[in-house]
MARVEX-898949 format. One record per residue: z, x, y of N, C-alpha, C in turn. Coordinates in steps of 0.001 Angstrom, whole numbers, plus 500000, padded with zeros to 6 digits. Layout:
// MARVEX-898949
+--------+--------+--------+--------+--------+--------+--------+--------+--------+
:    n_w :    n_u :    n_v :   ca_w :   ca_u :   ca_v :    c_w :    c_u :    c_v :
+--------+--------+--------+--------+--------+--------+--------+--------+--------+
:      Z :      X :      Y :      Z :      X :      Y :      Z :      X :      Y :
...
+--------+--------+--------+--------+--------+--------+--------+--------+--------+
This chain:
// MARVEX-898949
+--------+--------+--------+--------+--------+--------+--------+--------+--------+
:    n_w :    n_u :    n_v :   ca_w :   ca_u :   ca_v :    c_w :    c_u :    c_v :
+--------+--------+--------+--------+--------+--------+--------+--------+--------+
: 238244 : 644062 : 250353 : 236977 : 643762 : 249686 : 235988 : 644890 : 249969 :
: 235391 : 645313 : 249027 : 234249 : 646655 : 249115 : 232920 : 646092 : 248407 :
: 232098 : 646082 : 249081 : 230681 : 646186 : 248211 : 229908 : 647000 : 247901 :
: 229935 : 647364 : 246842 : 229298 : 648199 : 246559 : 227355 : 647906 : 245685 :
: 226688 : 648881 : 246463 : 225283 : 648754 : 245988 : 224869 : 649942 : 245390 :
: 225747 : 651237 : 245193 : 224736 : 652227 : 244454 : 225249 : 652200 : 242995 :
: 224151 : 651280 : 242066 : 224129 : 650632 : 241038 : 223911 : 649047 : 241243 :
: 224801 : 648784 : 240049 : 224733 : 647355 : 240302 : 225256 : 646392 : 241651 :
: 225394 : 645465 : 242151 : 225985 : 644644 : 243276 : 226397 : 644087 : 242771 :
: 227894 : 644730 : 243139 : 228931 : 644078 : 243228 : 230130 : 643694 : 244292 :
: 231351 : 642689 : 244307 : 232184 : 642515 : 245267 : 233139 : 643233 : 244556 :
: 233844 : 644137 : 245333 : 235273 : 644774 : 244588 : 236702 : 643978 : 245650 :
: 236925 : 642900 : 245567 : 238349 : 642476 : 245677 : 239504 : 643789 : 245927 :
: 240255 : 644061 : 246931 : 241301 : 645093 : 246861 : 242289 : 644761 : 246019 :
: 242522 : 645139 : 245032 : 243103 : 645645 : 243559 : 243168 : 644960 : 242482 :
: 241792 : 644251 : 243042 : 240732 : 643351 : 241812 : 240067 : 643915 : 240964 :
: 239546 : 643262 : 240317 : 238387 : 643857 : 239146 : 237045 : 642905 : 240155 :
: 235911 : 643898 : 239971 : 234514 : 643591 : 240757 : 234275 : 642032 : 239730 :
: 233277 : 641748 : 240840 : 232863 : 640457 : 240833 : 231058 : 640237 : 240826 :
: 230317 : 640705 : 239565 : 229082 : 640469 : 239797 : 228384 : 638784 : 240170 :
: 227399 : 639256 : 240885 : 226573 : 637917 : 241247 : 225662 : 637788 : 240391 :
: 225710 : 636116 : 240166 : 224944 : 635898 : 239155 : 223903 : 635922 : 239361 :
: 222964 : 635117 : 240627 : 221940 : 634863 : 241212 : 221208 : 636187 : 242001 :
: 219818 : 636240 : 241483 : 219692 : 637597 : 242456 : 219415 : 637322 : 243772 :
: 218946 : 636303 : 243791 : 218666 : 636325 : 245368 : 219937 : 636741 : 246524 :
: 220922 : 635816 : 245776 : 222260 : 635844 : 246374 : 222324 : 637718 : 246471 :
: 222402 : 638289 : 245243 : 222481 : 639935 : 245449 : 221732 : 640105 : 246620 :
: 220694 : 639936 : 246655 : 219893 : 640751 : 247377 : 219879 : 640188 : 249059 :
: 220652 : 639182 : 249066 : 220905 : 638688 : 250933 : 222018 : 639598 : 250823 :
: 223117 : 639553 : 249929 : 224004 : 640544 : 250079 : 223756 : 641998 : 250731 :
: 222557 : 642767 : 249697 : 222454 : 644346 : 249905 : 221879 : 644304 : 251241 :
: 220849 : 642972 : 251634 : 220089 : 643408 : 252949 : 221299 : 643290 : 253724 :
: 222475 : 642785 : 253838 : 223319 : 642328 : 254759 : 224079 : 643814 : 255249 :
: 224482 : 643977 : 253999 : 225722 : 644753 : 254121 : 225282 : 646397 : 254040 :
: 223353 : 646468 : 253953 : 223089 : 647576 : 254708 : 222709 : 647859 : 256126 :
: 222526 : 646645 : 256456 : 222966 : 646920 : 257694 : 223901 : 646301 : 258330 :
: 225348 : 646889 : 258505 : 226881 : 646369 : 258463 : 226747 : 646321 : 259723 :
: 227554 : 645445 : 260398 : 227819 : 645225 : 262131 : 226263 : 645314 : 262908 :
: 225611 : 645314 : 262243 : 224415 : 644981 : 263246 : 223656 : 643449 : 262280 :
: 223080 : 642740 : 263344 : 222258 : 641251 : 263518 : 220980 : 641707 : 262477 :
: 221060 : 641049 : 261482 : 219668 : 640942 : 260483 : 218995 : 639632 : 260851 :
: 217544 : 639301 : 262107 : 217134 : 638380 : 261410 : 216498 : 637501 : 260306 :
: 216867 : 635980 : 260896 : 216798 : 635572 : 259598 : 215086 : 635316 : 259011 :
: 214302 : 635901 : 259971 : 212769 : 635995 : 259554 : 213033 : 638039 : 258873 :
: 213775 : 638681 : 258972 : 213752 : 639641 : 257918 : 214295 : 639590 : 256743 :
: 215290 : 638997 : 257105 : 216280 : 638454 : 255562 : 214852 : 637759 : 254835 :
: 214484 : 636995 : 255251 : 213753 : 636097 : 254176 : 212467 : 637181 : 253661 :
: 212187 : 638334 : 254301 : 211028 : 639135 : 254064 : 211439 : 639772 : 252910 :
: 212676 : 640497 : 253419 : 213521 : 641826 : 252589 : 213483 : 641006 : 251302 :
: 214015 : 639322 : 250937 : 214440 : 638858 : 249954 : 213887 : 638072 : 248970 :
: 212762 : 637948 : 249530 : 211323 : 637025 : 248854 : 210201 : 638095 : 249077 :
: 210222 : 639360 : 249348 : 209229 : 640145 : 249210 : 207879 : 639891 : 250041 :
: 208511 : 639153 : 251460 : 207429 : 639360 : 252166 : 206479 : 637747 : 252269 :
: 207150 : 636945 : 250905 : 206119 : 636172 : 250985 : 207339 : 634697 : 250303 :
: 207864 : 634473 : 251438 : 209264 : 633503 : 251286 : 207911 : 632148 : 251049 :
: 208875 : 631179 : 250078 : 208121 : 629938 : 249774 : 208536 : 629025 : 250347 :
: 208490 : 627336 : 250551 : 208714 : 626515 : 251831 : 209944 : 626311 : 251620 :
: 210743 : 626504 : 250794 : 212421 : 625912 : 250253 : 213319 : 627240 : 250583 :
: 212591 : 628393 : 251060 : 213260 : 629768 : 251200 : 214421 : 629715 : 251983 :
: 214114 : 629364 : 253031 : 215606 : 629448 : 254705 : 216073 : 628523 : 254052 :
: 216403 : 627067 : 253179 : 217527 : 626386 : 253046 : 218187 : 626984 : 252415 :
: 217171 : 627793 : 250967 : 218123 : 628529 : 249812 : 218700 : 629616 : 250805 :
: 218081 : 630407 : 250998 : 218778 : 631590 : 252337 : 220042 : 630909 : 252888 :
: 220368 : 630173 : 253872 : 221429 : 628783 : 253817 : 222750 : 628623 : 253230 :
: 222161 : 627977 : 252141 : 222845 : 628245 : 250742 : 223786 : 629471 : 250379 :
: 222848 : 630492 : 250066 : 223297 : 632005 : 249713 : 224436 : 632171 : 250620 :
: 224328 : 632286 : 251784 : 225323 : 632484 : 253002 : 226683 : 631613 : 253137 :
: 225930 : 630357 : 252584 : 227922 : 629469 : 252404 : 228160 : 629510 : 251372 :
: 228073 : 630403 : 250434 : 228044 : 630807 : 249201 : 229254 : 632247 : 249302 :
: 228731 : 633040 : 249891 : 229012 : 634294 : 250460 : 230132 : 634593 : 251016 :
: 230159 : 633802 : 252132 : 231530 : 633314 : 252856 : 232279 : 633145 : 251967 :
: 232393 : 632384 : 251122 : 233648 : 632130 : 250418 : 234073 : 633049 : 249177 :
: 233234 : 633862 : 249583 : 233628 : 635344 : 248536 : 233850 : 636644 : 249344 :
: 233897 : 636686 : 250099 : 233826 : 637813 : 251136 : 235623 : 638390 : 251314 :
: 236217 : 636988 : 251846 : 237568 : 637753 : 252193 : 237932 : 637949 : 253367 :
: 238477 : 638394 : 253554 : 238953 : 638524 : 255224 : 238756 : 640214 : 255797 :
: 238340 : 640704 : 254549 : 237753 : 641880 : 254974 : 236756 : 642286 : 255921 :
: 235740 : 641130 : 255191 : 234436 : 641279 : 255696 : 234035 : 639607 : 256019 :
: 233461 : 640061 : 257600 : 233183 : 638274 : 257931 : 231795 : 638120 : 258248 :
: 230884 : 637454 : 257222 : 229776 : 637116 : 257402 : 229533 : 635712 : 258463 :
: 229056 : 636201 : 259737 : 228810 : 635277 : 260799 : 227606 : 635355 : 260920 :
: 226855 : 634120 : 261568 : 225461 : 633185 : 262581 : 225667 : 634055 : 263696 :
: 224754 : 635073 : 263794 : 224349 : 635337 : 265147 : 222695 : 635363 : 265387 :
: 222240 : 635155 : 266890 : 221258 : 634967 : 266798 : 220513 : 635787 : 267343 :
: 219345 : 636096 : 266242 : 218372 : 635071 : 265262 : 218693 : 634986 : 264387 :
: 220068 : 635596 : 263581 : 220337 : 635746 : 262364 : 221799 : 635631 : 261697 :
: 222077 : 636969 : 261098 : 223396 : 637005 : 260423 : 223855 : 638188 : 260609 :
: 225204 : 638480 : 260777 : 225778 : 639572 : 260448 : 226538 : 639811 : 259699 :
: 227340 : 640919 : 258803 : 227919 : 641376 : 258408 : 229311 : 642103 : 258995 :
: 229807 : 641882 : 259217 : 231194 : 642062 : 260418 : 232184 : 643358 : 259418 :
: 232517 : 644421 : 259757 : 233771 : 644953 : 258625 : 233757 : 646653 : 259083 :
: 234505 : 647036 : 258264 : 234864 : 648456 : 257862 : 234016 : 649012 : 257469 :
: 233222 : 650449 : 258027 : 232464 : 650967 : 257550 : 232440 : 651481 : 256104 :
: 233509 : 652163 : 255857 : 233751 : 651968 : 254193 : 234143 : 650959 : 253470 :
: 233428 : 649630 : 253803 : 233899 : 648388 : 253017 : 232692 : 648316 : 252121 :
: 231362 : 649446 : 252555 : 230038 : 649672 : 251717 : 230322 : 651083 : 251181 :
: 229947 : 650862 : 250220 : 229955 : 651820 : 249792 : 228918 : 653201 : 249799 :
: 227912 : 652810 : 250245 : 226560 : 653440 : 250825 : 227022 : 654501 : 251908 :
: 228240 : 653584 : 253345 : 228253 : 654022 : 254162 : 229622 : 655065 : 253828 :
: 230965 : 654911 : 252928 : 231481 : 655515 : 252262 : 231015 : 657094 : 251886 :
: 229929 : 656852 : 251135 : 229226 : 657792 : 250381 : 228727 : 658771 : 251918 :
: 227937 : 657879 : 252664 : 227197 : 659109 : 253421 : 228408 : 660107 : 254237 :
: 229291 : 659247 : 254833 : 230422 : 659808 : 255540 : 231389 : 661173 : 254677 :
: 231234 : 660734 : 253466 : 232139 : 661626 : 252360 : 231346 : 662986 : 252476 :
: 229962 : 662914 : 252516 : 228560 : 663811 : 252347 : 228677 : 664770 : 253730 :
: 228839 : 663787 : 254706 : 229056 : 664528 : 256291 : 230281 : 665738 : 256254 :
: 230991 : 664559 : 255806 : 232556 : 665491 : 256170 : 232834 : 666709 : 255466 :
: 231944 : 666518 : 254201 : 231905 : 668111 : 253189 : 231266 : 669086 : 253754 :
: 230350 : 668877 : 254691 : 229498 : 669879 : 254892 : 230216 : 670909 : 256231 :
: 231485 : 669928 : 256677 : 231894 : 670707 : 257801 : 233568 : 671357 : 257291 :
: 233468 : 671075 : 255817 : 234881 : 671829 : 255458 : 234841 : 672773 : 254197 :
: 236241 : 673697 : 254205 : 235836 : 674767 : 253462 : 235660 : 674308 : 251874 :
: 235592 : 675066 : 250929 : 234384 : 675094 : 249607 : 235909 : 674078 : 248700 :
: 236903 : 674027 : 249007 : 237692 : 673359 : 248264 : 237841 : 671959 : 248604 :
: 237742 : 671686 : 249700 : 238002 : 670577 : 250349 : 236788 : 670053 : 250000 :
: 235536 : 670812 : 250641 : 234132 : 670392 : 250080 : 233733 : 669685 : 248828 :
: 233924 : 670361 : 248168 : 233699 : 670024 : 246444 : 234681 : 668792 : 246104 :
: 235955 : 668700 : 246559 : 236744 : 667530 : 246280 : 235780 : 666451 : 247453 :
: 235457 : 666634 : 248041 : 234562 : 664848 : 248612 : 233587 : 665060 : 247898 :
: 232755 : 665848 : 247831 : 231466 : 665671 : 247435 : 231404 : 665153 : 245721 :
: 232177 : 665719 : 245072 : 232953 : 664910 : 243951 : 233236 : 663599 : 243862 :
: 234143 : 662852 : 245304 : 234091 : 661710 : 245101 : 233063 : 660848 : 245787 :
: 231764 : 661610 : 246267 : 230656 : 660651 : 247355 : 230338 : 660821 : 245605 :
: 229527 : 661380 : 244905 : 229208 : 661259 : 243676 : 229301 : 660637 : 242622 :
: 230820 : 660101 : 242355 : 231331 : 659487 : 241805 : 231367 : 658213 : 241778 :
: 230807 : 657760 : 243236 : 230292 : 656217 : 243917 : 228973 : 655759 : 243415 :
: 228401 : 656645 : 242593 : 227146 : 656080 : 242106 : 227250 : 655643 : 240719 :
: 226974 : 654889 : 240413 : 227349 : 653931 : 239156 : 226360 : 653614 : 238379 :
: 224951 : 653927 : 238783 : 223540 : 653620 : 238502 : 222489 : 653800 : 239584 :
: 221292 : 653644 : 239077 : 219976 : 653720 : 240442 : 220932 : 652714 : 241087 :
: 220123 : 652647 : 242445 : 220390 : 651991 : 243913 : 219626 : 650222 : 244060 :
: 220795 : 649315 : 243457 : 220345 : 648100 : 243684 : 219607 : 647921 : 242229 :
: 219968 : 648322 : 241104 : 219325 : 648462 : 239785 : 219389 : 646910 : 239827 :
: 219921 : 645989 : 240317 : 219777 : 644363 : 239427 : 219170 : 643900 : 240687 :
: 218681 : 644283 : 241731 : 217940 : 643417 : 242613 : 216454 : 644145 : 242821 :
: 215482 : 643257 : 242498 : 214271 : 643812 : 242140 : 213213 : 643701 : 243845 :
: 213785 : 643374 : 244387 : 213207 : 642999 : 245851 : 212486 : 644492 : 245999 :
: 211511 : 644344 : 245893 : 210363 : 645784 : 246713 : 210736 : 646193 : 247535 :
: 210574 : 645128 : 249058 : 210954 : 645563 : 250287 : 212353 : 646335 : 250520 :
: 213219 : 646260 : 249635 : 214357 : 646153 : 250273 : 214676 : 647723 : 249541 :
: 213865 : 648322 : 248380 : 214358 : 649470 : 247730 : 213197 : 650267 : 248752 :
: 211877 : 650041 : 249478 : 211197 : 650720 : 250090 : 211947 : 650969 : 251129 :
: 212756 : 650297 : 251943 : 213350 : 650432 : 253395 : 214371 : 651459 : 253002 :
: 215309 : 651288 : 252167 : 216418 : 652484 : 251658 : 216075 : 653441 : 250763 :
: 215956 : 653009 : 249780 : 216015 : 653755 : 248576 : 215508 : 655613 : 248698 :
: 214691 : 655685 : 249506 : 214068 : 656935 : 249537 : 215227 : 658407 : 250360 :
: 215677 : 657607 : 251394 : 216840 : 658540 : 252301 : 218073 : 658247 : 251672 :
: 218431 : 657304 : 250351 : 219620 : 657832 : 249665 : 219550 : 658711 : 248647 :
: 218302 : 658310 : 248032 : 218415 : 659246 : 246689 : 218125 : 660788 : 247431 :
: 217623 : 661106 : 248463 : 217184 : 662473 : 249349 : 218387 : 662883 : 249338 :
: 219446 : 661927 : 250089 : 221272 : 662131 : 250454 : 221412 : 662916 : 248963 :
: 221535 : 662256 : 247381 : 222466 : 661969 : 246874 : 221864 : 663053 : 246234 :
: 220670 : 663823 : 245569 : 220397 : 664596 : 245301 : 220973 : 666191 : 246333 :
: 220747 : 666084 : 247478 : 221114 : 666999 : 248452 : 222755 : 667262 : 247874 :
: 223738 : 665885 : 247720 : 224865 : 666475 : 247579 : 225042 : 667272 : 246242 :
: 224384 : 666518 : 245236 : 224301 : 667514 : 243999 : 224073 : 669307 : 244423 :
: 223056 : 669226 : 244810 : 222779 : 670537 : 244917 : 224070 : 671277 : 246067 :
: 225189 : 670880 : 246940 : 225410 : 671510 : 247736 : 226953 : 671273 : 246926 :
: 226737 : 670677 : 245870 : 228372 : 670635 : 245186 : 228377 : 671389 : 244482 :
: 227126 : 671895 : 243594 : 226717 : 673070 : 242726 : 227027 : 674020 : 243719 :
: 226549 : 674544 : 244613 : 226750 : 675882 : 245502 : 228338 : 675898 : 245947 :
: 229159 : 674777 : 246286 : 230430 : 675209 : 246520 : 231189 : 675571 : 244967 :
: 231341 : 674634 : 244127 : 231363 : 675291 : 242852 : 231498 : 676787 : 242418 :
: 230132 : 677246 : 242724 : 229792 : 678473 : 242418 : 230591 : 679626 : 243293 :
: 230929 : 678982 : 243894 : 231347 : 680560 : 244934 : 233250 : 680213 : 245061 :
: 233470 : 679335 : 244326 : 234564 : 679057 : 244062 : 235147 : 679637 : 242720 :
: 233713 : 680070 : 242151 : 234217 : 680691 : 240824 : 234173 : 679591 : 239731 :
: 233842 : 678251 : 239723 : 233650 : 677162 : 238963 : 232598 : 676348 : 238455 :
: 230851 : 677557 : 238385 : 230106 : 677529 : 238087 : 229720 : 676585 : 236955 :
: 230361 : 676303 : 236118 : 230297 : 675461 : 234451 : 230510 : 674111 : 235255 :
: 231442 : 673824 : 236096 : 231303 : 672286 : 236099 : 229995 : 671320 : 236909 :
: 229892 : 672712 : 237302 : 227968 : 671946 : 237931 : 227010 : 671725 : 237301 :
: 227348 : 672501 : 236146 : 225753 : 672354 : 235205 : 225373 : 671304 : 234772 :
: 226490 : 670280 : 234224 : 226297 : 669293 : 233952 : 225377 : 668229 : 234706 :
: 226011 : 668022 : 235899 : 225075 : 667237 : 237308 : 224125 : 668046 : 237641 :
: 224290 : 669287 : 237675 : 222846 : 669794 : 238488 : 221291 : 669890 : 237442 :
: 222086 : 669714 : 235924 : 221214 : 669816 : 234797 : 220371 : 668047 : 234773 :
: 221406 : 667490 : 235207 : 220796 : 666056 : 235155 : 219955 : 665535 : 236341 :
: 220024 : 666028 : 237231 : 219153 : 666277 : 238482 : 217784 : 666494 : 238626 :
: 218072 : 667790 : 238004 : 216690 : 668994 : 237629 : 216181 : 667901 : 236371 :
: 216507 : 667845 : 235363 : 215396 : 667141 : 234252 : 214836 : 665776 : 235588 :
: 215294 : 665303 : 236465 : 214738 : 664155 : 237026 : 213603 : 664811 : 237555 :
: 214524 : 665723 : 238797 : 212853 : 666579 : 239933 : 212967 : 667636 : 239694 :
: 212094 : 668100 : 238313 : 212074 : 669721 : 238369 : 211443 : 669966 : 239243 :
: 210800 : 669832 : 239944 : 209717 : 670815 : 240781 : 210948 : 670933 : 242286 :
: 211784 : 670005 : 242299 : 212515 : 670405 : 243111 : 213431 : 672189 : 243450 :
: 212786 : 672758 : 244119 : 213250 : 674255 : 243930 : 214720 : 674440 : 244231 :
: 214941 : 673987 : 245613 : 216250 : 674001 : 245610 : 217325 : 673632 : 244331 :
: 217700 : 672315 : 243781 : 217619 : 671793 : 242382 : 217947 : 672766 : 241888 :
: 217132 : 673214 : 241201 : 216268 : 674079 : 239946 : 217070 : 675640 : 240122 :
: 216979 : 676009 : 241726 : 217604 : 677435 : 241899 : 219410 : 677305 : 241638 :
: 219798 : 676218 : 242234 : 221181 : 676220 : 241757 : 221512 : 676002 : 240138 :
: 221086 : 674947 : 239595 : 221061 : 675636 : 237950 : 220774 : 676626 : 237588 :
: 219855 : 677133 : 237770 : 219724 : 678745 : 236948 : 220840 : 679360 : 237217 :
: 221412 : 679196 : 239061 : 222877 : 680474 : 239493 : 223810 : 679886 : 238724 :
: 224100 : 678981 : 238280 : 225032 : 677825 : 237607 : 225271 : 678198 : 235910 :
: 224303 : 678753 : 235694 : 224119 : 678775 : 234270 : 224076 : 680512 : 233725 :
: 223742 : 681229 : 234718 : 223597 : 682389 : 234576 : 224977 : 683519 : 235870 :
: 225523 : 682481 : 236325 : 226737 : 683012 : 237343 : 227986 : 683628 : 236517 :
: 228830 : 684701 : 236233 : 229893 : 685076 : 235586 : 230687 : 684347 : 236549 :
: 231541 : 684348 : 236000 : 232769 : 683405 : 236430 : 233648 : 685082 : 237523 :
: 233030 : 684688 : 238829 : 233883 : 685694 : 239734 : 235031 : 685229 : 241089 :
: 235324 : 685926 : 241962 : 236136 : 685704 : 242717 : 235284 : 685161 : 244085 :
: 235841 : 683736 : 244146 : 234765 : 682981 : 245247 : 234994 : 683824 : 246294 :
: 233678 : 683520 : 247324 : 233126 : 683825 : 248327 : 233183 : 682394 : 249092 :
: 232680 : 682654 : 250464 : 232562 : 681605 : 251447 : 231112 : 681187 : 251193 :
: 230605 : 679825 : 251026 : 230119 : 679351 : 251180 : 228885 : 679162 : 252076 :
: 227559 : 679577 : 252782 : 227049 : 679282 : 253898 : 225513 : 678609 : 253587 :
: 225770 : 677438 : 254903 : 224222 : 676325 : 254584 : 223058 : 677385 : 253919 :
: 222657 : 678968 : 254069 : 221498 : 679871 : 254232 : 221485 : 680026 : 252502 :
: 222509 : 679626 : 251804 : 222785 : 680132 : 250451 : 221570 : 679170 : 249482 :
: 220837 : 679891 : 248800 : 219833 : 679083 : 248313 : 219239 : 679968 : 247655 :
: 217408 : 679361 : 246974 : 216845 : 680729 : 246281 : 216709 : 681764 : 247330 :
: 216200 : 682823 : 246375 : 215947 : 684476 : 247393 : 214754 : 684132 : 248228 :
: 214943 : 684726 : 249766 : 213487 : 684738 : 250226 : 212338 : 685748 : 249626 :
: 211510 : 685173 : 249875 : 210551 : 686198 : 248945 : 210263 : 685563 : 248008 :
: 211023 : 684794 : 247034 : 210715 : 684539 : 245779 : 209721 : 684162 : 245419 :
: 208443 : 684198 : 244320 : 207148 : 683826 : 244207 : 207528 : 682876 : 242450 :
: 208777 : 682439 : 242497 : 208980 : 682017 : 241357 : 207707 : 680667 : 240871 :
: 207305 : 680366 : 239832 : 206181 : 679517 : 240235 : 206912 : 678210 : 239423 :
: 207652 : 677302 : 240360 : 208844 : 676162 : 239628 : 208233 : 675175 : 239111 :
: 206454 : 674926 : 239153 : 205571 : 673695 : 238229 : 205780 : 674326 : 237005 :
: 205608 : 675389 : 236450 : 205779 : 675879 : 235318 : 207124 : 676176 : 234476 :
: 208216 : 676800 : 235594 : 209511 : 677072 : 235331 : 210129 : 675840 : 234552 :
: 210440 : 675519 : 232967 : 211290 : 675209 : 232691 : 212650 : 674435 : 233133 :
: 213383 : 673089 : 233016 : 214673 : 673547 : 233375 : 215760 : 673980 : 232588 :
: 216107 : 675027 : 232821 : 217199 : 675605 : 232402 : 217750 : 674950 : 231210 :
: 218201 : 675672 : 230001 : 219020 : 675124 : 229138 : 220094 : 676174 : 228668 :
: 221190 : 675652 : 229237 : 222479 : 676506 : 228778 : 222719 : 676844 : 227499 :
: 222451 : 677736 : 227149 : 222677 : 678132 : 225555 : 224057 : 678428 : 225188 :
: 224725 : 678912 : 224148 : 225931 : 679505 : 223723 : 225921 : 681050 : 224707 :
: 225543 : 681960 : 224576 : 225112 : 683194 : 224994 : 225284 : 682873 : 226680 :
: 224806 : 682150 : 226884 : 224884 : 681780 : 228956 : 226071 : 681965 : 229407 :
: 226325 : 682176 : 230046 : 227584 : 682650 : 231019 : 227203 : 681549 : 232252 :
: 228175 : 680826 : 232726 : 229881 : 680554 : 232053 : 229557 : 678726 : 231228 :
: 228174 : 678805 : 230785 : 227763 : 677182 : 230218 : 228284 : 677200 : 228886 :
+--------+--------+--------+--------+--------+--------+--------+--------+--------+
């Protein structure tokens, strides 16, 4: 069983077809749960994260509810237990997909540009939509949401740079083009499309964290355009 939250919430059954929840609340005891996996959520945060701070008098039974609800969808993968003050989430760190993703992100950064680009490819590929798109809980996209999309953008840009020095410049443009229209002003972003779009297709080089725009550069990126690969562009 895998849950996955970047997109919709869902249960993925091992060599099932996913299982959306109907109820959001139910989603959203889920995402608070199973972001924080093997550690105790209490149940005065659960009810914050999931009622936005302002749980109504019927909240902890429905909360309750949700949880023997849960259990019987979980699996033997993952064992949602009463600990106190709260609940846990019991399992495999890649039984989330969040934690999947960040680990895939780690492990690229410490291997060479082939190996690299094949995880960072598949941490990427784990995103299915925004983060928790069907659970509208405030609290719960303020507590995460900001240090994944930081993650998930970062890997864009560092899958574009292995790419490039691999000699496989064209297949980044695509993601790094969809990136940049989000945060142009993002420079980093912005500098790997242009090398992406304007790179001849040569004989890779090694890879190093320092690889980025030129120092010096006075490029002024509020104004800069993003990039549009024309016919004429090399290698777009």
């Amino acid at each position: 069983m895998r849950v996955n939250l970047l997109g919709t919430v869902e249960l993925v059954p091992t060599g099932g077809e996913s299982v959306t929840l109907a109820a959001t609340k139910r989603r959203a005891v889920l995402a608070a749960l199973a972001l924080e996996l093997n550690r105790i959520v209490s149940g005065d945060r659960l009810l914050s994260l999931v009622w936005d701070g302002a749980p109504p008098p019927q909240a902890k039974a429905a909360l309750q509810g949700h949880i023997a609800q849960l259990r019987k969808l979980l699996g033997s993968t993952l064992d949602l237990v009463t600990r106190v003050p709260g609940y846990v989430l019991a399992g495999d760190r890649h039984a989330v997909d969040v934690f999947l993703f960040e680990d895939l992100v780690a492990a690229a950064r410490k291997a060479d540009d082939e190996t690299a680009a094949e995880k960072l490819t598949s941490a990427l590929e784990l995103w299915r939509g925004p983060f928790l798109v069907d659970v509208p809980s405030r609290r719960l996209h303020e507590a995460y949401e900001a240090r994944l999309e930081e993650l998930r953008l970062t890997a864009v840009e560092e899958l574009g740079a292995r790419l490039i020095v691999l000699g496989r410049a064209a297949e980044a443009v695509t993601s790094l083009r969809a990136a940049a229209e989000e945060h142009p002003l993002r420079e980093p972003l912005v500098a790997r499309l242009v090398l992406a779009c304007t790179t001849p297709v040569a004989r890779p080089r090694r890879w190093t964290c320092s690889d980025g725009p030129a120092r010096g550069s006075r490029t002024n990126w509020a104004s800069t355009p993003v990039p549009s690969c024309g016919p004429r562009t090399t290698p777009c």
